[in-house]
C-alpha positions in Angstrom: 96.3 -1.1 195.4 98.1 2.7 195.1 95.3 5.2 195.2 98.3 8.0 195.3 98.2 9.8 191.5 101.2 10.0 189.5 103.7 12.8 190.2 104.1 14.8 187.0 108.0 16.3 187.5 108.8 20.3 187.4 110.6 19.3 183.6 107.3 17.8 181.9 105.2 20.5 183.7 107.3 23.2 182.1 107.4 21.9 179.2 103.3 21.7 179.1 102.8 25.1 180.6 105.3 26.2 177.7 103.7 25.0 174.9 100.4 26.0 176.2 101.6 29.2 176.2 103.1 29.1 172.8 106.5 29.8 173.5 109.6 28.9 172.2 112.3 27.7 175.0 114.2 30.9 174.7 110.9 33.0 175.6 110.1 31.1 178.3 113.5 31.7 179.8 113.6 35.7 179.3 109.7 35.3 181.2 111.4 33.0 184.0 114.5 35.5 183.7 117.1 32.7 183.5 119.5 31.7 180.7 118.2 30.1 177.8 120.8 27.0 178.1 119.6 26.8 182.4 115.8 26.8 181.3 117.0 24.2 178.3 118.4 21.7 181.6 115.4 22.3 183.7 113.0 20.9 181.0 115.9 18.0 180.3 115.8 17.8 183.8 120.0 18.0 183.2 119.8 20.5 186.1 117.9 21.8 189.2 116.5 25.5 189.6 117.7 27.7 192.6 115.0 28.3 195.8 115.5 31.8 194.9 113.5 31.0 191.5 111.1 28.6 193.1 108.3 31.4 193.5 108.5 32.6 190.4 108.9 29.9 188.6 105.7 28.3 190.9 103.5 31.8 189.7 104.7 30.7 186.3 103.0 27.6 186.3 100.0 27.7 188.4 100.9 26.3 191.2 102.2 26.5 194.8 105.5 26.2 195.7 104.4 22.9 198.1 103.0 21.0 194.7 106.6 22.2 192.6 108.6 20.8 195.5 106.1 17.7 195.6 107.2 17.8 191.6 110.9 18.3 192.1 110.5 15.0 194.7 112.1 17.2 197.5 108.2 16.4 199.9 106.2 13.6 200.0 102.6 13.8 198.5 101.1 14.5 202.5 103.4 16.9 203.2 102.9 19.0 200.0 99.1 18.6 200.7 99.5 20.1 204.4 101.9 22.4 203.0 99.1 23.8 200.6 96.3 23.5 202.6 98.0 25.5 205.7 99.1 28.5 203.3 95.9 28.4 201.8 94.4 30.2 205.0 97.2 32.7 204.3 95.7 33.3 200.7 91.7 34.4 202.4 93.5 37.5 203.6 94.3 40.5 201.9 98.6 39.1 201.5 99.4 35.2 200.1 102.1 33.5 201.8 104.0 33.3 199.4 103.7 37.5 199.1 104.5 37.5 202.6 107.8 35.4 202.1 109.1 37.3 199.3 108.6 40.8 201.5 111.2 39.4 204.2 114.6 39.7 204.0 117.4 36.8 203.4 117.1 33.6 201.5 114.0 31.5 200.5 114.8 29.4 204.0 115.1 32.6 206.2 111.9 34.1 204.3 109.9 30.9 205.2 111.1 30.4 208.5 109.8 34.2 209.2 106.8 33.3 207.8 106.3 30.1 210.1 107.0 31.9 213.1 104.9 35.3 212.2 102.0 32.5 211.5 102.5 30.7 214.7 102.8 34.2 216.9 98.8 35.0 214.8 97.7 32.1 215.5 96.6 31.0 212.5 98.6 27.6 213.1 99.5 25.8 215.9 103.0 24.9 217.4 102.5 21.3 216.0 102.0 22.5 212.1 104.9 25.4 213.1 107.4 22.3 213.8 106.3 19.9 211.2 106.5 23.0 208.6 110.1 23.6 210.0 111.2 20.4 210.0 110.4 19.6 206.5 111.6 23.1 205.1 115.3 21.8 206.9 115.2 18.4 205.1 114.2 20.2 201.9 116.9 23.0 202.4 120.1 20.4 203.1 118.9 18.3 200.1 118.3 21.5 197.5 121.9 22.8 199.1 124.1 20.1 197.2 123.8 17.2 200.3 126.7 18.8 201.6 129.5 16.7 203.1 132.4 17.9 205.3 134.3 19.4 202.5 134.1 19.9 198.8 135.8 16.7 197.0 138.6 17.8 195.0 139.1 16.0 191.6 140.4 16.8 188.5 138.8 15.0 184.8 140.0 15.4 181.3 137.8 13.7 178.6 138.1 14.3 174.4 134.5 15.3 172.9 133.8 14.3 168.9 132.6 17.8 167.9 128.7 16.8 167.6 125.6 17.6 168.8 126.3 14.9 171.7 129.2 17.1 172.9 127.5 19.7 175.6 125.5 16.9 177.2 128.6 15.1 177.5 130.2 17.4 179.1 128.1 17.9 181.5 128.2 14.9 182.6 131.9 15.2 183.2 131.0 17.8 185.2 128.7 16.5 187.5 130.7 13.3 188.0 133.9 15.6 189.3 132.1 18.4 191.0 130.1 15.6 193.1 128.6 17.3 196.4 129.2 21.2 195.6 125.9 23.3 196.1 123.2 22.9 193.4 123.3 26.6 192.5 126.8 26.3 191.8 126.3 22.9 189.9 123.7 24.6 188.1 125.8 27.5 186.9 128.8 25.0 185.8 126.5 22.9 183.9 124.8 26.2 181.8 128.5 27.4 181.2 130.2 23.9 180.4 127.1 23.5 178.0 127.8 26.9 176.0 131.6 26.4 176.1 131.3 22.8 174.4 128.4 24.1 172.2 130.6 27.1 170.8 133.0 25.2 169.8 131.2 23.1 168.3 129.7 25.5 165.7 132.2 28.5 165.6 134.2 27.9 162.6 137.4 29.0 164.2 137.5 25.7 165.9 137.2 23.4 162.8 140.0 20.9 163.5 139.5 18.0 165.6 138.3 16.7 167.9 137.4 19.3 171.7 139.5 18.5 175.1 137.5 19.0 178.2 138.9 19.9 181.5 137.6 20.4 185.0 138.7 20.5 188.2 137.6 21.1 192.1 140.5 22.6 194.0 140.6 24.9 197.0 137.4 26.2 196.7 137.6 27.1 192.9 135.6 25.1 190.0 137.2 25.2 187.0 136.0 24.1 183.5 138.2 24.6 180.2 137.7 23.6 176.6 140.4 23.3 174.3 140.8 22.5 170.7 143.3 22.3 167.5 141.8 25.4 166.0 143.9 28.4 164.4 141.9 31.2 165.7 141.0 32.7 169.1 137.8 32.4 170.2 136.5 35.6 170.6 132.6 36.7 171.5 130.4 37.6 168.6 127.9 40.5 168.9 124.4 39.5 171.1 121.2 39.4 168.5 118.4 37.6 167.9 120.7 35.3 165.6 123.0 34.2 168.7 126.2 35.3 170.0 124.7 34.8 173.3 127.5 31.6 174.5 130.1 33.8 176.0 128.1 36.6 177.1 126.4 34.3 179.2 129.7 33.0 180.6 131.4 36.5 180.9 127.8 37.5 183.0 127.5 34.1 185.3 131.4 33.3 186.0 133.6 34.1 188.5 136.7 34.5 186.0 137.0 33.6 182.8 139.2 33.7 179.7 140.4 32.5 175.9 143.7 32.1 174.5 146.8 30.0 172.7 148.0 27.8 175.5 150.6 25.3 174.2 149.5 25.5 170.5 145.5 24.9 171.4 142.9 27.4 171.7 141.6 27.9 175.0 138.4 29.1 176.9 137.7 28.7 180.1 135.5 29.6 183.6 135.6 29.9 186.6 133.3 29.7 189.8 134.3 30.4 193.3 133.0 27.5 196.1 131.6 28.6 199.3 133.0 27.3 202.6 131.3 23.6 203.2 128.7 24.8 205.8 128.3 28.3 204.6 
């Protein structure tokens, strides 16, 4: 018989915490400082966050990081519970852990590693939990990092959309299929900008004439994604309100490049997002 309880996943639980709260998707993005579309994929569970918003997004819902990791099924239910009960001796001092990991320099990984070590030089855990604490923040840093290979696979997709509302996810799935093995912050990021790409042209009623042509391609350390369509006007960003316009703002904030035109009779947009070295 399983005694273990069910793991609840980080996309239910923020969708709970959110409607506890009240809160339309879009508020709970501007409260967890991320795009409305990338906090739209976490709760679809279309995408993954960044470490970098694991804290804050763990505040956000209660909980520590150990249990959202047990949630995103990066840690085991053991581990998470070591995890937690060995920072929870941190938290009967005047500093949490997690307070302490945000006050060191570097990445999530290089903050919790200085933690480790400054907990292991106190004292207040042994050498064993040091190394067993180490070992699984490694497994979970190569896995969040994309399950990087030896190189990035190049590839190259083109797919036709039906202008609908089952275009963006679509898309994304295009996406994720030929960008295979880049790092999950990238992926993320490709995913949020494919989706408002696909969903502006969609609505915007310059691009009324059939049917969407998706593009992307990996190639020397560049992602590209470009949507194209029949329509007789450039697509051109509308002023940020309440009411929308946010699509290409978004895009012209998050990309590395980007651009729209009349490229062989078809409008054009697209993005791009500079790779790290494999390894980096």
């Amino acid at each position: 018989m399983n005694n273990k309880a069910e793991v609840i996943s980080l996309g239910e639980r923020l969708r709970t915490r959110r409607e506890e709260l009240g809160l339309s998707q879009a508020q709970a993005a501007r409260e967890l400082d991320v795009a409305r579309t990338a906090y739209r994929l976490w709760e679809m569970e279309a995408a993954k966050p960044a470490p970098d918003r694991w804290r804050l997004i763990s505040r956000w819902l209660g909980m520590s990081v150990a249990a959202m990791l047990l949630a995103e099924q990066l840690i085991d239910e053991d581990e998470a519970s070591s995890a937690t009960d060995i920072s929870n001796r941190r938290a009967q001092g005047d500093v949490t852990w997690d307070e302490e990991g945000r006050s060191q320099p570097g990445t999530f990984f290089q903050q919790e590693r200085s933690v480790i070590q400054g907990e292991e030089a106190s004292g207040r855990i042994t050498g064993s939990e040091s190394a067993r604490l180490t070992d699984m923040l490694t497994r979970v840093e190569d896995t969040s990092h994309g399950r990087r290979t030896s190189g990035w696979r190049r590839g190259s997709m083109q797919k036709e959309l039906q202008r609908d509302d089952a275009a963006p996810a679509l898309a994304r799935a295009a996406v994720t299929v030929t960008a295979a093995g880049i790092p999950m912050l990238q992926l993320e990021d490709a995913l949020l900008l494919t989706s408002e790409l696909v969903t502006n042209g969609v609505q915007h009623p310059a691009a009324a004439v059939g049917s969407l042509i998706l593009e992307v391609s990996v190639n020397d350390g560049v992602l590209r994604v470009a949507v194209a369509d029949g329509g007789p006007g450039r697509i051109r960003p509308n002023p940020v309100d309440e009411a929308g316009g946010w699509g290409l703002a978004i895009v012209a904030e998050t990309a590395s490049r980007w651009g729209a035109g009349r490229e062989g009779g078809l409008n054009v947009v697209w993005f791009e997002l500079d790779l790290p070295a494999p390894g980096a």
